[in-house]
The first five atom37 places (N, CA, C, CB, O) and aatype in JSON, in Angstrom:
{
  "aatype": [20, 20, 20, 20, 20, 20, 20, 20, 20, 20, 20, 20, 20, 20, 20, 20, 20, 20, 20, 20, 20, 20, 20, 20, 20, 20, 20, 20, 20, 20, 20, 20, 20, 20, 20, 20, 20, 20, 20, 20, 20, 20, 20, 20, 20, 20, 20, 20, 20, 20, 20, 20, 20, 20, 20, 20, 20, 20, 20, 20, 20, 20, 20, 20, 20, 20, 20, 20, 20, 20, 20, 20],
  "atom_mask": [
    [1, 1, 1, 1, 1],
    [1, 1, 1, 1, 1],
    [1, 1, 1, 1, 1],
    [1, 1, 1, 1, 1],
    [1, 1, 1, 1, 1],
    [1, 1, 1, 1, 1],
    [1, 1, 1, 1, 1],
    [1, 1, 1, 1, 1],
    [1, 1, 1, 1, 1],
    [1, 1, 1, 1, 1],
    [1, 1, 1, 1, 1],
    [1, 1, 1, 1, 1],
    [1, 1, 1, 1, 1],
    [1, 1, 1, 1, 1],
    [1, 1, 1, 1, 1],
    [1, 1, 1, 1, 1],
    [1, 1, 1, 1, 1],
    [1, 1, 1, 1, 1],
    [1, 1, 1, 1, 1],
    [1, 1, 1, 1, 1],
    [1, 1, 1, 1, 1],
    [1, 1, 1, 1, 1],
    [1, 1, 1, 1, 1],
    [1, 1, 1, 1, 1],
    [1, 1, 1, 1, 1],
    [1, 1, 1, 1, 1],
    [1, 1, 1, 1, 1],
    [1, 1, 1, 1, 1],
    [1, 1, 1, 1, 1],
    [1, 1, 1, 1, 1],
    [1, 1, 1, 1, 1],
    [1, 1, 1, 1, 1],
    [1, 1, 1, 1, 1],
    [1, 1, 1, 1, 1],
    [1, 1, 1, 1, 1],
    [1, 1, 1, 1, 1],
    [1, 1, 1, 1, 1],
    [1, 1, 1, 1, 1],
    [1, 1, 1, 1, 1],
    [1, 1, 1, 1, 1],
    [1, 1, 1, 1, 1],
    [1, 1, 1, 1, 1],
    [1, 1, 1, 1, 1],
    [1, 1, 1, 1, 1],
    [1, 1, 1, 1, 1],
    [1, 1, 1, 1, 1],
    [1, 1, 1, 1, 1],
    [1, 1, 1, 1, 1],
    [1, 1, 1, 1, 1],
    [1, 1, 1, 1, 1],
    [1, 1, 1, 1, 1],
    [1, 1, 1, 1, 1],
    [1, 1, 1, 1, 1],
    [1, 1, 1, 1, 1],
    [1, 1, 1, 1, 1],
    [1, 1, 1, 1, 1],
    [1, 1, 1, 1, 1],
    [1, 1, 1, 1, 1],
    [1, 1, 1, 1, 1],
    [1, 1, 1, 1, 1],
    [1, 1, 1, 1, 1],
    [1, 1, 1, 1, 1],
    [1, 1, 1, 1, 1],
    [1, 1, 1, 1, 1],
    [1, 1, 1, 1, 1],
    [1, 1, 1, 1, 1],
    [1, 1, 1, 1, 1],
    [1, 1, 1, 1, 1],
    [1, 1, 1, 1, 1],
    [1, 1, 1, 1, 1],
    [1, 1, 1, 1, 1],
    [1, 1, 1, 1, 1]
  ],
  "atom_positions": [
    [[-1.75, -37.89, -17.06], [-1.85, -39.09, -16.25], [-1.52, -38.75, -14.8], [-0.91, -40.2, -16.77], [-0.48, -38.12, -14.6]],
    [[-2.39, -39.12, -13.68], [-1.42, -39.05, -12.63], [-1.73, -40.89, -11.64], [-1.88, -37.26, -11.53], [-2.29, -41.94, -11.95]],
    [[-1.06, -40.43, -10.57], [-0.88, -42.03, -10.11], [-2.31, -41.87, -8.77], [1.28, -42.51, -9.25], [-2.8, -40.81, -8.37]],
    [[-2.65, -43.17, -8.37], [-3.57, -43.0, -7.08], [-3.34, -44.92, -6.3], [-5.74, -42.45, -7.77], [-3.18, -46.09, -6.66]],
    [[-3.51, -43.92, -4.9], [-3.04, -45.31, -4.17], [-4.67, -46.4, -4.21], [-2.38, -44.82, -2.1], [-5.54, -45.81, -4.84]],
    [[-4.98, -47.3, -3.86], [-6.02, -47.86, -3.64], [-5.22, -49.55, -3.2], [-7.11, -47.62, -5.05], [-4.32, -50.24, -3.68]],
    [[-6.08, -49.64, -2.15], [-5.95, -50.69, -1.11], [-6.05, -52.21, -2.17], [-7.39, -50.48, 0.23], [-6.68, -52.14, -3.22]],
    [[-5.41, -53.44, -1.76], [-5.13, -54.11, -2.58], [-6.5, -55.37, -2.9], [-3.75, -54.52, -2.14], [-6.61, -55.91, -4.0]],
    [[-7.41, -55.65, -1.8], [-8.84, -55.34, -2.14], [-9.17, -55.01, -3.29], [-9.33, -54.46, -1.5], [-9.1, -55.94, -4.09]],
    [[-9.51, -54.07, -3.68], [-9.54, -52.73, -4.67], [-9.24, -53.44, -5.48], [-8.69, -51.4, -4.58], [-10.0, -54.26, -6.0]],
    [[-7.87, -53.24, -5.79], [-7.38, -53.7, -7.06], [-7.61, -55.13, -7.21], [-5.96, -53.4, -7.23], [-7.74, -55.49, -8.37]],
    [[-7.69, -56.01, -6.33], [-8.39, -57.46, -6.47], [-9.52, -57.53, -7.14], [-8.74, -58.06, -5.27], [-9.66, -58.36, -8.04]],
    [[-10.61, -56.53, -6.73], [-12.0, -56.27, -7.1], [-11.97, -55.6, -8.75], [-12.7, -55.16, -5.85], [-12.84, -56.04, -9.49]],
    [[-11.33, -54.92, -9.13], [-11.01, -54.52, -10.12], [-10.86, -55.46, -11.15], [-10.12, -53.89, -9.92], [-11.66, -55.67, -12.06]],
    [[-9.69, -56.05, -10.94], [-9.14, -57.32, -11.71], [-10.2, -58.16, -12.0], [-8.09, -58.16, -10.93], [-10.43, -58.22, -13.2]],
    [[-11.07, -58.95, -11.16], [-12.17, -59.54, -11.01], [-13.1, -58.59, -12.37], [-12.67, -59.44, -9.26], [-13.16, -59.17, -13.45]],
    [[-13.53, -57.71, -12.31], [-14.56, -56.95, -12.85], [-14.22, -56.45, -14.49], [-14.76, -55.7, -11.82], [-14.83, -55.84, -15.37]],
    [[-12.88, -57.1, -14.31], [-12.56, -56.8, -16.16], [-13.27, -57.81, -16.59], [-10.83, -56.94, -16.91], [-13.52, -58.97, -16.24]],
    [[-13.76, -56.53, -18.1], [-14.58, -57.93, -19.36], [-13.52, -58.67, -20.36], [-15.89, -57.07, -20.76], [-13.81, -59.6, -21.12]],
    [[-12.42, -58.16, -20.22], [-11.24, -58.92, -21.18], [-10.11, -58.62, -19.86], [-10.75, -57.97, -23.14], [-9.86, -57.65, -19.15]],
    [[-9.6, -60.11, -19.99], [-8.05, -59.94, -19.05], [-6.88, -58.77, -19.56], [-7.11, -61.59, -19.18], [-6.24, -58.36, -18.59]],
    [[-6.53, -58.26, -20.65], [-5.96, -57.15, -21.15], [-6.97, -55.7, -20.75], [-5.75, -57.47, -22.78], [-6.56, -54.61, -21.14]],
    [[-8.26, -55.78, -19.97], [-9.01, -54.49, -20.21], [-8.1, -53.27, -18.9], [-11.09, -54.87, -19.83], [-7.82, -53.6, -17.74]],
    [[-7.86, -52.13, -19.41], [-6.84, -51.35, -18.69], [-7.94, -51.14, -17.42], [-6.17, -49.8, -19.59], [-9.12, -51.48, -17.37]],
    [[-7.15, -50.48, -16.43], [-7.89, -49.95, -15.37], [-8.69, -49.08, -15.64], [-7.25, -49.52, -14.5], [-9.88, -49.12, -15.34]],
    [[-7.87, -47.79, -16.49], [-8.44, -46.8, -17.18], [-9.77, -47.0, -17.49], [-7.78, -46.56, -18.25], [-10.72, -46.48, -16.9]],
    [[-9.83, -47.69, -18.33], [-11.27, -48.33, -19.39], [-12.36, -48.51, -18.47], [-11.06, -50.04, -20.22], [-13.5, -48.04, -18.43]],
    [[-11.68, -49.36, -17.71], [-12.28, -50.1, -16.84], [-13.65, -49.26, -15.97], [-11.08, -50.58, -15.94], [-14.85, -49.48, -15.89]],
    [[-12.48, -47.92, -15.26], [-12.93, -47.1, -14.36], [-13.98, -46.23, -14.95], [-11.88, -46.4, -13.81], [-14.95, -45.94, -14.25]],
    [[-13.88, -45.72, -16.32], [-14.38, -45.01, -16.96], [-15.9, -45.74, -17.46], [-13.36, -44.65, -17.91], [-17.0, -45.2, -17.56]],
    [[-15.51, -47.11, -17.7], [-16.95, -47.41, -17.74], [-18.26, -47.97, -16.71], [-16.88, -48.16, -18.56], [-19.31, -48.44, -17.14]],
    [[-17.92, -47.82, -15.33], [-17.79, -48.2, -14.01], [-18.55, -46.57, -13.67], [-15.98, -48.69, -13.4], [-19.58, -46.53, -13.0]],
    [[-18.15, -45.78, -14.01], [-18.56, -44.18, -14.26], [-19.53, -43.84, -14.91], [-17.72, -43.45, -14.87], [-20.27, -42.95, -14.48]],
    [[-19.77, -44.47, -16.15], [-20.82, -43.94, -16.96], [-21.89, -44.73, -16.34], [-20.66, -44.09, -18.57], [-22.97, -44.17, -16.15]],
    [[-21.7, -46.4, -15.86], [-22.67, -47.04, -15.36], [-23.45, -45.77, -14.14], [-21.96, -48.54, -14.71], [-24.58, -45.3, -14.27]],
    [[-22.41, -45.44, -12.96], [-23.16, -44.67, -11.99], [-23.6, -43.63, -12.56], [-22.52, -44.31, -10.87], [-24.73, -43.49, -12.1]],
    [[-23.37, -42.68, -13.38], [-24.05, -41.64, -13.8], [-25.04, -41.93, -14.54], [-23.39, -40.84, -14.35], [-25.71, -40.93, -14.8]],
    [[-25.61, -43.37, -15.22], [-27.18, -43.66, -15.36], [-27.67, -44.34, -14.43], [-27.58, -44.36, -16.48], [-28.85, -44.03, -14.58]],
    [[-27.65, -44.98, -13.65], [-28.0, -45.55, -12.31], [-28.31, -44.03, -11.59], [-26.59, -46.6, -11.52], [-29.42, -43.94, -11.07]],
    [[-27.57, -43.02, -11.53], [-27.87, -41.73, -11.06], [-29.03, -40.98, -11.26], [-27.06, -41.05, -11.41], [-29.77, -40.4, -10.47]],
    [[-29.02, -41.16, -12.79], [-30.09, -40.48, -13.53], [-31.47, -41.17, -13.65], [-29.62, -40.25, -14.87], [-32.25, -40.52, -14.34]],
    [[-31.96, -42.3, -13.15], [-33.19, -43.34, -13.32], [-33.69, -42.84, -11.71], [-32.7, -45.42, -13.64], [-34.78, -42.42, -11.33]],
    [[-32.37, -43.09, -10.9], [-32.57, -42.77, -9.44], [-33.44, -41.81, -9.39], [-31.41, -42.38, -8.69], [-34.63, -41.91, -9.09]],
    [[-32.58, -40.4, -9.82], [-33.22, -39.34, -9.91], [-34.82, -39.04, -10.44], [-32.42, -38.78, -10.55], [-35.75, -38.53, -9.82]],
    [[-34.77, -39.45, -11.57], [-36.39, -39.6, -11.84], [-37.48, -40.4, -11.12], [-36.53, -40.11, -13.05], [-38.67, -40.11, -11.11]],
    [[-36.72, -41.75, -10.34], [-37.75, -42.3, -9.86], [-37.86, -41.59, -8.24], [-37.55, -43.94, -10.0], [-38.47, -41.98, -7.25]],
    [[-37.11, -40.57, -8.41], [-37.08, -39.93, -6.94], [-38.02, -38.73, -7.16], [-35.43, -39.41, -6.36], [-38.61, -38.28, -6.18]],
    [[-38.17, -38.28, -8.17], [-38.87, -37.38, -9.04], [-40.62, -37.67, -8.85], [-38.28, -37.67, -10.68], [-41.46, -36.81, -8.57]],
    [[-40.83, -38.99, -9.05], [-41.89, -39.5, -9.67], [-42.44, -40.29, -8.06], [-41.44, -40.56, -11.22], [-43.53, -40.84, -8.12]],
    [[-41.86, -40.33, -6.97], [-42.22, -40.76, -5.6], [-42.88, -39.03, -5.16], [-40.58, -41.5, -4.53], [-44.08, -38.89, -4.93]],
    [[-42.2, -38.22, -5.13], [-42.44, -36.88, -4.58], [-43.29, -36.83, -4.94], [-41.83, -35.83, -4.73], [-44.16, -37.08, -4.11]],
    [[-43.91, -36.41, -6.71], [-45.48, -36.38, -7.39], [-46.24, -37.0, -6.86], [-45.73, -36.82, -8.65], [-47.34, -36.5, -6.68]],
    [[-45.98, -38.32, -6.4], [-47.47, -39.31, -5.87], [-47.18, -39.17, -4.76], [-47.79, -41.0, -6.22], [-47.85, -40.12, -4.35]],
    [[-46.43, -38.53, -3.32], [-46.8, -38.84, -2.71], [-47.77, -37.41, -2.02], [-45.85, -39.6, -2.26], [-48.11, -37.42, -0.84]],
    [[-48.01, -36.61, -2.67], [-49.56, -35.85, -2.73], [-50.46, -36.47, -2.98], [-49.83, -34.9, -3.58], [-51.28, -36.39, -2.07]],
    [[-50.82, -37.16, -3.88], [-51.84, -37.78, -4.44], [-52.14, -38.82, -3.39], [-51.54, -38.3, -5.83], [-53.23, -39.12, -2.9]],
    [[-50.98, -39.27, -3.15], [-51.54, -41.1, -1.81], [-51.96, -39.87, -0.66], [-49.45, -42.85, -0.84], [-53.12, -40.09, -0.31]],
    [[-51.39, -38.61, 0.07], [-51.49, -38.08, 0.99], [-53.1, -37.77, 1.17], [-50.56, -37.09, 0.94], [-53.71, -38.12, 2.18]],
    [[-53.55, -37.28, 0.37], [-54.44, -36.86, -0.55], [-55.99, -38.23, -0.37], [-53.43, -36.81, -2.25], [-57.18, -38.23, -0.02]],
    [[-55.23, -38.94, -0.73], [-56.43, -40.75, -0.97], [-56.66, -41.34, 0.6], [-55.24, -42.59, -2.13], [-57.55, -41.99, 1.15]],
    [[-54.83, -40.51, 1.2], [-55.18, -42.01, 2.77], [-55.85, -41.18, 3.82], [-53.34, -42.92, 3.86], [-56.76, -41.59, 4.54]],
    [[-55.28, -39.85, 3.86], [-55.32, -39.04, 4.94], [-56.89, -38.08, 4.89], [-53.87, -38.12, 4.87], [-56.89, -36.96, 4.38]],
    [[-58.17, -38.68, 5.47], [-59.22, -37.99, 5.01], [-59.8, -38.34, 5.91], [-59.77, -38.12, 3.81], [-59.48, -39.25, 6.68]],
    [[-61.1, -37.42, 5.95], [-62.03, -37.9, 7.48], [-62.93, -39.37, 6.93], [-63.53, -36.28, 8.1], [-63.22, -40.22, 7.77]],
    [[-63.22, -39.54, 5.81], [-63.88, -40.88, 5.48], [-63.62, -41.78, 5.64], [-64.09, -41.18, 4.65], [-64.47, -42.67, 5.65]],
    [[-62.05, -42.09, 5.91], [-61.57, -43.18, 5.83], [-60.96, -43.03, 7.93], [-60.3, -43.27, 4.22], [-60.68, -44.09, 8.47]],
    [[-60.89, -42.03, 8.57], [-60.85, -42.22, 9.61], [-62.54, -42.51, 10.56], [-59.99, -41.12, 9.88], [-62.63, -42.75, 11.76]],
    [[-63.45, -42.41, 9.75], [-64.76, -42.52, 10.29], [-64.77, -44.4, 10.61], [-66.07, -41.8, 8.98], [-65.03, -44.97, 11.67]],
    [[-64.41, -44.98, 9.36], [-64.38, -46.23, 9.43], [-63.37, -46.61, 10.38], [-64.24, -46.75, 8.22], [-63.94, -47.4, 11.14]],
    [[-62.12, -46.48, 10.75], [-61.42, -46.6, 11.56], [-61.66, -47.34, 13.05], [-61.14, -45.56, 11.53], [-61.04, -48.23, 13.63]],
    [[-63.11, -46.37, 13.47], [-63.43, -46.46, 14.81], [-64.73, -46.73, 14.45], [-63.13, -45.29, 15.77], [-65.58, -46.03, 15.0]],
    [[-65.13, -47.64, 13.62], [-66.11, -48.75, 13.67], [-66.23, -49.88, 14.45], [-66.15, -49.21, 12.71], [-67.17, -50.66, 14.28]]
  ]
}
């Protein structure tokens, strides 16, 4: 175990965010954790899956056919 300071905010916000009035901080924090590390991991893929297409849009917008019409 060790101890950590956090501003009283914080611990207001905390309190607020328990699913049972007995739920420890511990618990609390730990599942507050697993939330960001899948929120992390969706991120990541949909950050994954922007990079792939954005060849493909580069690819569709950026062409002399579509700058011919331009200056119609």
């Amino acid at each position: 175990m060790s101890n950590i300071q956090l501003n009283k905010t914080i611990v207001n916000s905390l309190k607020e965010a328990r699913e049972y009035p007995r739920q420890t901080y511990n618990e609390l924090i730990k599942n507050m954790v697993e939330l960001y590390k899948n929120v992390k991991k969706i991120n990541q893929y949909d950050e994954f899956l922007h990079k792939i297409q954005q060849a493909e849009m580069r690819e569709l917008w950026d062409n002399k056919e579509d700058e011919v019409w331009e200056n119609v």
